[in-house]
DORODO-824661 format. One record per residue (C-alpha): residue in three letters; x, y, z. Coordinates in steps of 0.5 Angstrom, whole numbers, padded with zeros to 4 digits, always signed. Example, Ala and Ser with C-alpha at 12.3 -4.5 7.8 and 13.67 -1.06 7.14 Angstrom:
! DORODO-824661
ala+0025-0009+0016/ser+0027-0002+0014/
***
This chain:
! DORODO-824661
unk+0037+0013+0161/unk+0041+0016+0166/unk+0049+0016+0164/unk+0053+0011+0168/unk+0058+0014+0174/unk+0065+0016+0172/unk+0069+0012+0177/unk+0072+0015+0183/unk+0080+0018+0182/unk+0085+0016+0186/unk+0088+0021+0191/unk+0093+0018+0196/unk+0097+0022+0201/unk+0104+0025+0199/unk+0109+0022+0202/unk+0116+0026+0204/unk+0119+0024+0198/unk+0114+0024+0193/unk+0112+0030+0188/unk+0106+0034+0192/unk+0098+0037+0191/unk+0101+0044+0188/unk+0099+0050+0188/unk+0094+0049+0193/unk+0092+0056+0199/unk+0098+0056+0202/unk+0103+0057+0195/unk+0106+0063+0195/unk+0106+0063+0187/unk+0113+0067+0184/unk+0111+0066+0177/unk+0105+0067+0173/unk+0102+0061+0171/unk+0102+0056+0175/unk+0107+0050+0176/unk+0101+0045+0177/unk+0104+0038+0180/unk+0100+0032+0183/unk+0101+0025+0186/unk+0099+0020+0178/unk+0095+0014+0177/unk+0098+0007+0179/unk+0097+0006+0171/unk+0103+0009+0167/unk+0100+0010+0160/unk+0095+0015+0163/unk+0093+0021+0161/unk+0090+0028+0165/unk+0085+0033+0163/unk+0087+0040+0168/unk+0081+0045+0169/unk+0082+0052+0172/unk+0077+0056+0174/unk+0075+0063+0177/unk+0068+0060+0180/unk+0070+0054+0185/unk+0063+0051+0182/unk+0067+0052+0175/unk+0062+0054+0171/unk+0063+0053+0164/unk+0063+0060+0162/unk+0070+0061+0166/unk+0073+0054+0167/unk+0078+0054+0162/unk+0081+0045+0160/unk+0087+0043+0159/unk+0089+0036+0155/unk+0089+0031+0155/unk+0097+0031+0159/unk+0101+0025+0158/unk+0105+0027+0165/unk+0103+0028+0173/unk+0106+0035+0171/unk+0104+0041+0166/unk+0106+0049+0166/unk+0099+0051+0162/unk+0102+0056+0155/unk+0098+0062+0156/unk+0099+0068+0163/unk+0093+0068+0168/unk+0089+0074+0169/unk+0090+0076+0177/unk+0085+0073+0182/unk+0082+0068+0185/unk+0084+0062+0182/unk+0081+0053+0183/unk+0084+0048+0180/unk+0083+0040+0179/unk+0085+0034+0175/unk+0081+0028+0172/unk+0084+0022+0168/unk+0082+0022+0161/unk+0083+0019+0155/unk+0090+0019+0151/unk+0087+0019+0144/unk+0080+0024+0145/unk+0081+0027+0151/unk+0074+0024+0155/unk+0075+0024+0161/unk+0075+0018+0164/unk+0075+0019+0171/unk+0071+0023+0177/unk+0075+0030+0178/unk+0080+0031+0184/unk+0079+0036+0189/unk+0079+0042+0188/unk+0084+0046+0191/unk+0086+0055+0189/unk+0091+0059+0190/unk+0092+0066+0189/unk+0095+0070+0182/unk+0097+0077+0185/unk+0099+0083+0181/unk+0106+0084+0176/unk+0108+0076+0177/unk+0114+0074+0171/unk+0109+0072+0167/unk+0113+0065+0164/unk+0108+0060+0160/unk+0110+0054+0156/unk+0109+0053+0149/unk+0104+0047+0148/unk+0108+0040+0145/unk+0103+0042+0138/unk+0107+0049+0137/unk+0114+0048+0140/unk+0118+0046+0136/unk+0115+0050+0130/unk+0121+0054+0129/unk+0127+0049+0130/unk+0132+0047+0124/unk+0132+0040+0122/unk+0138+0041+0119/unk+0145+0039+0123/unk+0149+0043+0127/unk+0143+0044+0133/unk+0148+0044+0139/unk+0151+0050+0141/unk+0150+0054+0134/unk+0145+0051+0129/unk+0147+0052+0121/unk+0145+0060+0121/unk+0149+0061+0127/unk+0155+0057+0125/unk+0156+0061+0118/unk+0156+0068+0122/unk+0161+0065+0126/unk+0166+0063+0120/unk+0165+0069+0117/unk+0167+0073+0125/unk+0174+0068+0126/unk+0176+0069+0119/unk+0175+0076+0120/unk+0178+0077+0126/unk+0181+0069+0130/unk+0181+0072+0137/unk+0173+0072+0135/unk+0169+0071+0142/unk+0176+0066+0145/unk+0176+0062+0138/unk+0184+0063+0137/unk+0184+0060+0145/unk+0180+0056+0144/unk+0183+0052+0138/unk+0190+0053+0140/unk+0188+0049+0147/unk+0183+0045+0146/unk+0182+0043+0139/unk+0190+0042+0136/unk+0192+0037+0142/unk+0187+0032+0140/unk+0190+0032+0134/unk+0196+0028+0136/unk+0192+0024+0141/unk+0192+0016+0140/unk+0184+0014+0140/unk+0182+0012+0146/unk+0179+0004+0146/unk+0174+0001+0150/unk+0175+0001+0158/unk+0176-0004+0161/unk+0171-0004+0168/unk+0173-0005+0174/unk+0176-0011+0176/unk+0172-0017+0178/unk+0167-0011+0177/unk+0169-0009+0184/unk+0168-0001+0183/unk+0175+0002+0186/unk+0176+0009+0186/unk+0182+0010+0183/unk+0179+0007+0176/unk+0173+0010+0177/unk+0176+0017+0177/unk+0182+0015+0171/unk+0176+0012+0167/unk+0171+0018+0169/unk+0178+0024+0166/unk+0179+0019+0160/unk+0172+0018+0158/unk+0171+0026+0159/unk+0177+0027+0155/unk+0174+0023+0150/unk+0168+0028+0149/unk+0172+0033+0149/unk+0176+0030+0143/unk+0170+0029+0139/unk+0165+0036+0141/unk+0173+0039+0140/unk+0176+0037+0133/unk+0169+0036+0130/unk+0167+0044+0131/unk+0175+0046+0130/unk+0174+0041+0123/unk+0167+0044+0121/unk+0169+0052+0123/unk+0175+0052+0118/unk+0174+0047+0114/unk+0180+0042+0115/unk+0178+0036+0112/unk+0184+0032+0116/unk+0181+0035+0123/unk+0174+0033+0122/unk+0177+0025+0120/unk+0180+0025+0126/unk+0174+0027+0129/unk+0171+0022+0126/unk+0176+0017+0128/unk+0174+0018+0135/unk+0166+0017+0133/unk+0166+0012+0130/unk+0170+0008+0135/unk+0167+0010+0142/unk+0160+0009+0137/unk+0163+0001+0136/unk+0163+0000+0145/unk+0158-0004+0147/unk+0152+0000+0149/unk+0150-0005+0156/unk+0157-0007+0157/unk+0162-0003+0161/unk+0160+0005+0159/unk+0152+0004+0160/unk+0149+0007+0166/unk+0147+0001+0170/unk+0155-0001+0171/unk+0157+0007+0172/unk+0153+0013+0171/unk+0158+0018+0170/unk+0161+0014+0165/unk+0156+0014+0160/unk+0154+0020+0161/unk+0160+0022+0158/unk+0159+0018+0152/unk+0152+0020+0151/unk+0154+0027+0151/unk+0161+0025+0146/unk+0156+0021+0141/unk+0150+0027+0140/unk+0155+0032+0139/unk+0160+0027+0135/unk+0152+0026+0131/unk+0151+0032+0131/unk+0157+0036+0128/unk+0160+0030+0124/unk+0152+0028+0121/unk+0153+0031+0114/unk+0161+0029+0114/unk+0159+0021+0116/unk+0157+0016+0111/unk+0150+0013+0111/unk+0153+0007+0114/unk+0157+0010+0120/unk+0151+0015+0120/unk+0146+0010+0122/unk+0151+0007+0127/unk+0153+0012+0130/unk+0145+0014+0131/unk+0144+0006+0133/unk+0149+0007+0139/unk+0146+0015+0140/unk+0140+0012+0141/unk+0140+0005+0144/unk+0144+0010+0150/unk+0140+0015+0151/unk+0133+0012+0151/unk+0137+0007+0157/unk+0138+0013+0161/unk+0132+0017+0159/unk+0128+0010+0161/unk+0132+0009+0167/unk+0131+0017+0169/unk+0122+0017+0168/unk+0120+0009+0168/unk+0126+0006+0174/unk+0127+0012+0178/unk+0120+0016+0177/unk+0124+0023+0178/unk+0116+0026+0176/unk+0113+0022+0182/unk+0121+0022+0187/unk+0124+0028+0184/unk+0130+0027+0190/unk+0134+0023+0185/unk+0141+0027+0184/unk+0144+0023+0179/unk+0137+0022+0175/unk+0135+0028+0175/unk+0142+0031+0173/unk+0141+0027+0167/unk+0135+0031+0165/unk+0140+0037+0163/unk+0146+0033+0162/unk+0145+0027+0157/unk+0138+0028+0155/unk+0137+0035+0153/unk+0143+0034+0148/unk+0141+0027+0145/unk+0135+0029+0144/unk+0136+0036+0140/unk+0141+0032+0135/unk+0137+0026+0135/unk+0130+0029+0133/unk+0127+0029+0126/unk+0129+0023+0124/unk+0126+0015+0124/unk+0124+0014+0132/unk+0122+0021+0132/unk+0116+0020+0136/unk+0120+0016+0142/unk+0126+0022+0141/unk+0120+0027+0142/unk+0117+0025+0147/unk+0123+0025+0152/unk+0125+0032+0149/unk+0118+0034+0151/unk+0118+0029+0158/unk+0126+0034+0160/unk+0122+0041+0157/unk+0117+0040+0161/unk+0120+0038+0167/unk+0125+0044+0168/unk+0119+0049+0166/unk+0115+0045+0172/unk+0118+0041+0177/unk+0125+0044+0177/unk+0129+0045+0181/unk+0127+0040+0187/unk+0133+0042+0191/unk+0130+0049+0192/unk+0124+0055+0190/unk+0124+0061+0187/unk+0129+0064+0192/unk+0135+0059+0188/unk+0138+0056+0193/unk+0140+0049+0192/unk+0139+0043+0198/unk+0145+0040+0197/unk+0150+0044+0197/unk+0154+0050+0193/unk+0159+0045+0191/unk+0153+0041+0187/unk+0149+0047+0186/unk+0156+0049+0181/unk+0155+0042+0178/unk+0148+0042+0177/unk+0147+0049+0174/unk+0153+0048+0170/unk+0149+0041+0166/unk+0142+0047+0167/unk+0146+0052+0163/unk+0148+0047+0157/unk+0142+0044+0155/unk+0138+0051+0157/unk+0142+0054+0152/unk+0142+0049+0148/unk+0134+0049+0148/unk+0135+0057+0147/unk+0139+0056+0141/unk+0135+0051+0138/unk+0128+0052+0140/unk+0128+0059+0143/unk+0125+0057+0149/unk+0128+0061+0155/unk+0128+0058+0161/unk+0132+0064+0164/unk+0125+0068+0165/unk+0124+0063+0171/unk+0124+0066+0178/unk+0129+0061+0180/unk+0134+0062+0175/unk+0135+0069+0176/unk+0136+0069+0184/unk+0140+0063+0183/unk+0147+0066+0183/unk+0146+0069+0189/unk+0146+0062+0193/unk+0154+0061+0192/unk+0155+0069+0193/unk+0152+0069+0199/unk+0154+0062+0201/unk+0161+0060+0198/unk+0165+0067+0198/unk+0171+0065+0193/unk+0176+0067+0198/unk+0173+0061+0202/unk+0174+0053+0203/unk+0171+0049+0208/unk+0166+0055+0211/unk+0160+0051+0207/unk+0155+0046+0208/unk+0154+0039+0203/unk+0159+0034+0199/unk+0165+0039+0196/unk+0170+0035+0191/unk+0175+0041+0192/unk+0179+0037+0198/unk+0179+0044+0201/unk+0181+0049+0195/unk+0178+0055+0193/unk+0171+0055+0190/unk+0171+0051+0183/unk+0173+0056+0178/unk+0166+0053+0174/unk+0162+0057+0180/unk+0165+0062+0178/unk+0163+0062+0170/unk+0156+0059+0172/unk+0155+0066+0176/unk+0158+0070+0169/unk+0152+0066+0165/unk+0147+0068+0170/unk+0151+0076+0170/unk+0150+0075+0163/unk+0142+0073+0164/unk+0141+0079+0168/unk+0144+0084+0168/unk+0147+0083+0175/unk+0154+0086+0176/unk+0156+0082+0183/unk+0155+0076+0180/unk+0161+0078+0174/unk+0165+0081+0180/unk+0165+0073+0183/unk+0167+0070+0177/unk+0173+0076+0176/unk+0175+0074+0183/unk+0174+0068+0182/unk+0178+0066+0177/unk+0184+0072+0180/unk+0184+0067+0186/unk+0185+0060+0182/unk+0189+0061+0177/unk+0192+0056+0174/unk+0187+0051+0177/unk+0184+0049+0170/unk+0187+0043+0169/unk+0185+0040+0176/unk+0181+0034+0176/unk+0175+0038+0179/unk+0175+0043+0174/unk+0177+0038+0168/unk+0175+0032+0170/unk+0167+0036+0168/unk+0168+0042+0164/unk+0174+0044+0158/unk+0174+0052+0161/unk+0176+0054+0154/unk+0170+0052+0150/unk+0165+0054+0156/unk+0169+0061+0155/unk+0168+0061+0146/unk+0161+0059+0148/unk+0158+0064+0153/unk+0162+0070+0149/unk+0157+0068+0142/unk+0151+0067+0147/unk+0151+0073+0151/unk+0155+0080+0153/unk+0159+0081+0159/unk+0156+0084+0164/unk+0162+0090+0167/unk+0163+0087+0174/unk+0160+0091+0181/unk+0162+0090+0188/unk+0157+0085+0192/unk+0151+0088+0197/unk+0153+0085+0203/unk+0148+0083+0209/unk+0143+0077+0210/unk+0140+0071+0205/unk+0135+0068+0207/unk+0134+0061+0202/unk+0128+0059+0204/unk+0126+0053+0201/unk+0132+0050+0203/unk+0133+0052+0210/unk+0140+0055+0209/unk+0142+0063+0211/unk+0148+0067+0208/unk+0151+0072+0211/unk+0156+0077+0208/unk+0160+0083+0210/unk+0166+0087+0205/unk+0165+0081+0201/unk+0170+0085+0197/unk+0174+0087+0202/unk+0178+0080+0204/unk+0182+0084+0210/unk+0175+0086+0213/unk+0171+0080+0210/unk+0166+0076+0214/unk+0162+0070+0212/unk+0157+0066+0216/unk+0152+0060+0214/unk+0147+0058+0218/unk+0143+0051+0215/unk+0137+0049+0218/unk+0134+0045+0213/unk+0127+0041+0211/unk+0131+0036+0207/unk+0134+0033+0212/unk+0140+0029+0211/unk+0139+0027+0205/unk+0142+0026+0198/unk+0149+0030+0198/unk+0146+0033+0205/unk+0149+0032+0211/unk+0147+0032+0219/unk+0148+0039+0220/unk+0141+0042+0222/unk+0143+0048+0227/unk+0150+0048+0224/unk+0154+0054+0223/unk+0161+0055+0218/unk+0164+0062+0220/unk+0170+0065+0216/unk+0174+0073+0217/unk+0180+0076+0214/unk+0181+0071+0208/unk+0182+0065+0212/unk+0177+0060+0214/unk+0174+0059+0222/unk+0170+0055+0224/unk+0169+0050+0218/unk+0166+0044+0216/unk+0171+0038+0217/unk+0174+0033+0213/unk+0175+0031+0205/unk+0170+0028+0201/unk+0175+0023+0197/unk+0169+0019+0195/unk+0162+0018+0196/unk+0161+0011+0201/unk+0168+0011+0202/unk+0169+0012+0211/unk+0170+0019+0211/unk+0163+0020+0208/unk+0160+0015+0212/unk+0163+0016+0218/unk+0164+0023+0219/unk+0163+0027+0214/unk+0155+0026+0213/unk+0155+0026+0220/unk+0153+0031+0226/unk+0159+0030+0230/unk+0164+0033+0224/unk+0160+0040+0225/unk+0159+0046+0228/unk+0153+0044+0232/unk+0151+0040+0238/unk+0150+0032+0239/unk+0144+0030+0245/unk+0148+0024+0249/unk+0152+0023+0244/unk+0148+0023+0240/unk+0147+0027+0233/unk+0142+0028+0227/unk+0140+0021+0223/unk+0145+0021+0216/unk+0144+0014+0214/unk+0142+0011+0207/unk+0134+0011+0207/unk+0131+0017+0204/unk+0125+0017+0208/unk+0129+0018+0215/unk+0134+0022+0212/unk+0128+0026+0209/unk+0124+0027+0216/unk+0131+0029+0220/unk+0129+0036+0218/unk+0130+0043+0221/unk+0127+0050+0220/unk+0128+0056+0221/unk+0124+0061+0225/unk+0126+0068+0223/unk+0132+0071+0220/unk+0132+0079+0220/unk+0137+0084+0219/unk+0136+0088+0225/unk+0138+0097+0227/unk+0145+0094+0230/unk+0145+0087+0228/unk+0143+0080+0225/unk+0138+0075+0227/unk+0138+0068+0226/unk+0133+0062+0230/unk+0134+0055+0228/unk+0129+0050+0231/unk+0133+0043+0229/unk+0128+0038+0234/unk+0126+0033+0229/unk+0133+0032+0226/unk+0136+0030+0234/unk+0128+0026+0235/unk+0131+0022+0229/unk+0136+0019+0234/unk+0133+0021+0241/unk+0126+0022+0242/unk+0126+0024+0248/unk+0128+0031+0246/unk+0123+0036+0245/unk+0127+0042+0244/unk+0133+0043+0239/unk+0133+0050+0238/unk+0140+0055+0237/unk+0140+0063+0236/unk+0145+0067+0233/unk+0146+0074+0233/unk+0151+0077+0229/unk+0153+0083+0232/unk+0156+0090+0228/unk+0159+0086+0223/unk+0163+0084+0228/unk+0163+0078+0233/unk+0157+0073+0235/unk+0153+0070+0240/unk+0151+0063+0240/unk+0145+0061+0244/unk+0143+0054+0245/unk+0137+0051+0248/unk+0136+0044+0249/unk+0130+0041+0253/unk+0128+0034+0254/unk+0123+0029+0257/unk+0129+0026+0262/unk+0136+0028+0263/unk+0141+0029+0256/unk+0148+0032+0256/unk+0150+0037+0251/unk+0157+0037+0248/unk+0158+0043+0244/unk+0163+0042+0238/unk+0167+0047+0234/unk+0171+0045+0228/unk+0177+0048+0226/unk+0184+0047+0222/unk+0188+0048+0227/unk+0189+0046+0235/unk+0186+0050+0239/unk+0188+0054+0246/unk+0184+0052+0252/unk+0182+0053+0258/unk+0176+0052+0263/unk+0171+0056+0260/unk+0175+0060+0254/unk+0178+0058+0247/unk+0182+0061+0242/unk+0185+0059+0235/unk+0190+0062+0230/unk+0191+0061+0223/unk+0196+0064+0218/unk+0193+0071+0218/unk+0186+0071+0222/unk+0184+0067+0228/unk+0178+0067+0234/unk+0177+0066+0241/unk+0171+0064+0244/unk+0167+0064+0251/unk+0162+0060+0255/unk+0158+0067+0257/unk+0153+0063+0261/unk+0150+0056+0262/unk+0144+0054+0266/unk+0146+0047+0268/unk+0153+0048+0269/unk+0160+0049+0267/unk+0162+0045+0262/unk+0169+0041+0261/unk+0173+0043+0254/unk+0177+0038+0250/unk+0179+0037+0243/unk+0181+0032+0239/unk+0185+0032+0232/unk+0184+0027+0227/unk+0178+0023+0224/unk+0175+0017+0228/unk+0173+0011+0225/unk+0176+0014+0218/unk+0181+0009+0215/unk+0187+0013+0215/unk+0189+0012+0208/unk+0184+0015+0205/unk+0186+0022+0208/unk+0194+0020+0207/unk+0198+0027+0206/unk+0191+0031+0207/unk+0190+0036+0213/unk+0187+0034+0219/unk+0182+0038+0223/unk+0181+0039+0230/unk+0174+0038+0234/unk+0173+0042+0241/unk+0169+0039+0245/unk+0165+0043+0251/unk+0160+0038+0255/unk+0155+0040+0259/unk+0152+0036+0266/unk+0146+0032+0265/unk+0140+0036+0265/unk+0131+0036+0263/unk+0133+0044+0260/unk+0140+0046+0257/unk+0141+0054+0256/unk+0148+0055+0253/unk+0150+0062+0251/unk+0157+0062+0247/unk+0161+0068+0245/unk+0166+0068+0238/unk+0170+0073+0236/unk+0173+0074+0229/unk+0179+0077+0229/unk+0185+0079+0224/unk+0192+0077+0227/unk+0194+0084+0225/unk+0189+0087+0230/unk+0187+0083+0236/unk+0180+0085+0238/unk+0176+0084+0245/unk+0169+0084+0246/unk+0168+0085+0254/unk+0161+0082+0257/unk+0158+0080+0264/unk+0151+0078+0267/unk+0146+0081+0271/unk+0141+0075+0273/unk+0138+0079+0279/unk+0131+0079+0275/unk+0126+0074+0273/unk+0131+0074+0266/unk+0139+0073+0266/unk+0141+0080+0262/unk+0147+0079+0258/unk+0151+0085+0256/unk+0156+0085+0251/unk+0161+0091+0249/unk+0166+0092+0244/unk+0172+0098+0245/unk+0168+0103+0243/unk+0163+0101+0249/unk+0158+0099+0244/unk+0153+0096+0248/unk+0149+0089+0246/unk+0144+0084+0250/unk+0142+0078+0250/unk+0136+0076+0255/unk+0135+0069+0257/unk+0130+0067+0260/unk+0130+0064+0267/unk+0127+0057+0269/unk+0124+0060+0275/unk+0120+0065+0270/unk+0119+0059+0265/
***
């Protein structure tokens, strides 16, 4: 009797916001073994098997089978060897591992030579050597009892001195705080939204800091302080208005006060107050972690910022100071859910390049909850996820995108309100000096923090990190690297679309800096509509910036400006800019990429190619493209090309902090200790009009009462099938103005543009004519 068919697997099309079919013959794998990824059954409670194979019929003797796996998503625990490798997947049965379905299509991809080898444990032997004894968050029972002996020795200890001095006596005196009121008529305003967010931050702080201050000196008084503070953010209403359904951020931040207060308090706590505290602990967590893997699916729609922030943020922590208990089975299956996302599918936002789709500022935010729990997890478990490619180029995103002598030369959301970088991006590159070995990174920190002093307690540093504690923190964990001076040159981040360009980083009166972003995450998340747009800053002062404040996500200024085209350094097609609105599948399709970035004898090369995201609101365009050439380190050239179906005129914005100078084809703007001049070089359907206009339209006034206002030059150009614009920008110190020289010659089939500089360098730029088109 033949045995009956299996049933066909259900293979749908991934779509642009879904997890996709990985590794398959166009990964270029960076890790060895393979993250394997694919689109789940419609049924939740399935499992998978996994095969690998060296033969693409898998013969038995050479396939190798995993399973069952519990999620759509596996790191296998053992290195491949190099090769040629097949792959598929088929559901099975939780319980035997039979496989219940037919196998998927097989697909292959390549292992190459001498690839950071990064398996994962499996789930059985994960956690084989991890205490079941408390503390387990920052320092485990071992640990602590050499650190006691350190600070006894020697109070200065790793910042402890500091540390106690600052963060942990001041919370001694503090009246406790009670539960919060909400929001009235539960209408969130900003104003409370923040206050509750520094008040509940502050709460966590009271707890993690007087129970570690307690715990490492004994002082019987602290630790029933700390305990005062647990025991009354524990009596809050779980689902009332610290839950995450009212505001996330808030109960983030009591989760994280809870699972250290469990923690380093759990042997401190009677019986009763143990089993209240772990009651609320665990009633909190599992409706984050429910909401992150059941509501919003962060393994099938992995571009839920907050979703899967929580995954580091609150999640990892709980789950370590939760497990081993009663719910054991519950705790772990989510702490093995975050491991074995972050071994997998992290980041979303980027490859093994590390750069971050969002932006620096929510790279800093999102690396600084990374580096928690992936300490944490190190400490406790001896995972290393630092032996991940991602997490050893990461730094360089910020040290080539976000100098720390820069403000608005950036691209994404940035709560700084235009200050320096955060003092936290600093410190997240100290930590991953530490992890590497990589001295440029220290030096950004060192500057950073010698740009920034006093900035601690700001609400975008204190209102996320107490930076004495990170300090004790990362000097018990790992060394401090001796700073060295930054390489400059060009980044490519390719998985995300971005190119950063630094020249004497080192050097503020000499330094340049020039991002370029065309991004194949489009405008979504913390992205704006800024395909083909362009930051500059020289000599210490910010030039052509990104406009506006972000006061608050929603608020007029986010949705009317910021998010929008028409606040960047780019171009908008009749009027018209790149799609920035709420739904995720278009701000996803308005995508950008770049064609090349190359550092060439006497200059650097960037092309993007921006059609998509102008198609998304004039479909009539078939070519959006811009050139930059970044000239010995010293000026650029900008070319645009714009071809569409009908007539489209262009208008080329540039955004600065001051007004500018006009006039009828040329500008110039001046700051404090630098400025820039520019030139309309040549444009193939005619002379454009400049103007400018400072100010926000359409952005309510009060939400940028007292803040700086921009100014945005305008230069629109006739109505035509076929735009061809070069533009000149010169940077220059105010101390020394400098001039670039340039004139045509169009006598050919092309229009030769020659640049030369005081020295009679010499550079050309070719355009190609319509007539030879």
């Amino acid at each position: 009797m033949l045995d009956k068919p299996l049933p066909p697997l259900d293979q749908p099309k991934p779509g642009r916001l879904t997890i996709q079919y990985s590794p398959d013959e166009q990964t270029e794998l960076a890790e060895n073994p393979p993250r394997f990824t694919w689109l789940p059954v419609i049924e939740e409670e399935a499992c998978y098997l996994v095969r690998l194979s060296t033969d693409a019929g898998f013969d038995e003797d050479s396939t190798q089978v995993f399973g069952p796996i519990p999620l759509n998503f596996f790191t296998p625990d053992i290195a491949l060897a190099p090769g040629r490798w097949h792959w598929g997947y088929a559901v099975a049965d939780a319980e035997t591992g039979q496989r219940l379905s037919d196998w998927s299509t097989t697909r292959s991809f390549t292992i190459t030579e001498d690839l950071p080898e990064t398996p994962l444990p499996s789930r059985e032997k994960r956690f084989e050597g991890a205490t079941t004894a408390h503390p387990r968050l920052w320092l485990t029972p071992n640990r602590l009892k050499d650190f006691k002996k350190a600070v006894k020795a020697d109070p200065d200890h790793c910042g402890w001195s500091n540390f106690y001095e600052k963060s942990v006596l001041p919370w001694m005196n503090r009246e406790v705080m009670k539960e919060p009121a909400g929001y009235p008529n539960n209408k969130r305003v900003a104003p409370i939204w923040r206050q509750t967010y520094i008040d509940l931050q502050e709460a966590w702080y009271a707890i993690r800091h007087l129970a570690i201050g307690g715990k490492v000196t004994g002082n019987d008084e602290m630790t029933a302080r700390a305990k005062e503070w647990l025991l009354e953010v524990a009596s809050w209403d779980p689902m009332g208005v610290t839950s995450r359904a009212y505001t996330d951020e808030w109960a983030y931040r009591v989760n994280n006060a809870l699972a250290w207060g469990y923690d380093w308090l759990h042997d401190d706590l009677s019986d009763e107050e143990r089993t209240a505290v772990r009651a609320s602990l665990l009633e909190r967590t599992r409706d984050i972690a429910e909401h992150a893997i059941i509501n919003a699916k962060i393994h099938l729609f992995p571009y839920d910022s907050h979703a899967v922030r929580s995954v580091s943020l609150t999640i990892v922590p709980a789950c370590i100071a939760l497990l081993g208990e009663d719910e054991d089975d519950e705790v772990r299956d989510w702490l093995n859910y975050c491991i074995e996302f972050l071994y997998t599918v992290y980041s979303p936002w980027g490859d093994s390049d590390g750069g971050w789709a969002e932006g620096t500022n929510y790279w800093m935010m999102g690396m600084a909850y990374l580096i928690d729990a992936a300490n944490r997890l190190k400490s406790y478990t001896g995972l290393d996820l630092y032996k991940r490619p991602f997490f050893r180029n990461t730094g360089d995103f910020p040290l080539f995108c976000k100098a720390p002598n820069t403000r608005r030369a950036t691209f994404g959301d940035d709560s700084t309100m235009g200050d320096l970088p955060c003092i936290k991006t600093g410190l997240n590159l100290r930590q991953y000096a530490g992890v590497t070995g990589n001295g440029a990174y220290q030096w950004y920190c060192e500057e950073n923090l010698r740009l920034n002093p006093g900035t601690e307690g700001a609400f975008y540093n204190w209102g996320w990190w107490d930076t004495n504690f990170d300090d004790m923190v990362f000097r018990t964990d790992y060394p401090e690297v001796e700073a060295t001076s930054p390489e400059g040159g060009l980044r490519h981040f390719r998985g995300i679309g971005w190119v950063g360009v630094q020249h004497a980083m080192d050097d503020p009166n000499n330094h340049i800096q020039l991002v370029f972003k065309s991004s194949p995450f489009g405008s979504i998340s913390h992205s704006h509509g800024d395909q083909n747009a362009f930051c500059i800053a020289g000599y210490g002062e910010d030039l052509a910036i990104q406009s506006g404040h972000y006061v608050a996500f929603n608020s007029t200024m986010h949705r009317l400006w910021r998010r929008q085209t028409r606040s960047k350094n780019a171009i908008l097609i009749n009027g018209k800019g790149q799609y920035a609105e709420k739904d995720k599948a278009k701000a996803m399709a308005a995508t950008g990429r770049i064609v090349a970035a190359e550092e060439r004898e006497d200059h650097i090369y960037i092309c993007g190619d921006a059609t998509p995201a102008y198609q998304s609101l004039s479909p009539e365009v078939t070519l959006a493209e811009r050139e930059i050439y970044f000239v010995r380190n010293s000026y650029f050239v900008i070319v645009d090309k714009v071809d569409a179906e009908k007539p489209v005129t262009v208008e080329w914005l540039l955004h600065a902090n001051n007004p500018f100078e006009l006039g009828k084809t040329s500008f110039r703007n001046t700051g404090e200790r630098a400025g820039f001049y520019g030139q309309v070089v040549w444009s193939e359907a005619g002379k454009p009009k400049i103007t400018q206009d400072t100010g926000f339209p359409d952005v309510d006034p009060k939400e940028y009462e007292g803040l700086p206002v921009s100014t945005c030059l305008t230069a629109q150009y006739p109505a035509a099938t076929r735009h061809r614009i070069a533009t000149l920008l010169v940077p220059y110190k105010l101390t020394e103005p400098k001039r670039i020289f340039h004139f045509l010659d169009d006598q050919g089939y092309d229009a030769d543009l020659y640049f030369t500089d005081s020295d009679e360098n010499s550079f050309r730029v070719v355009m190609k004519k319509l007539a030879n088109t």
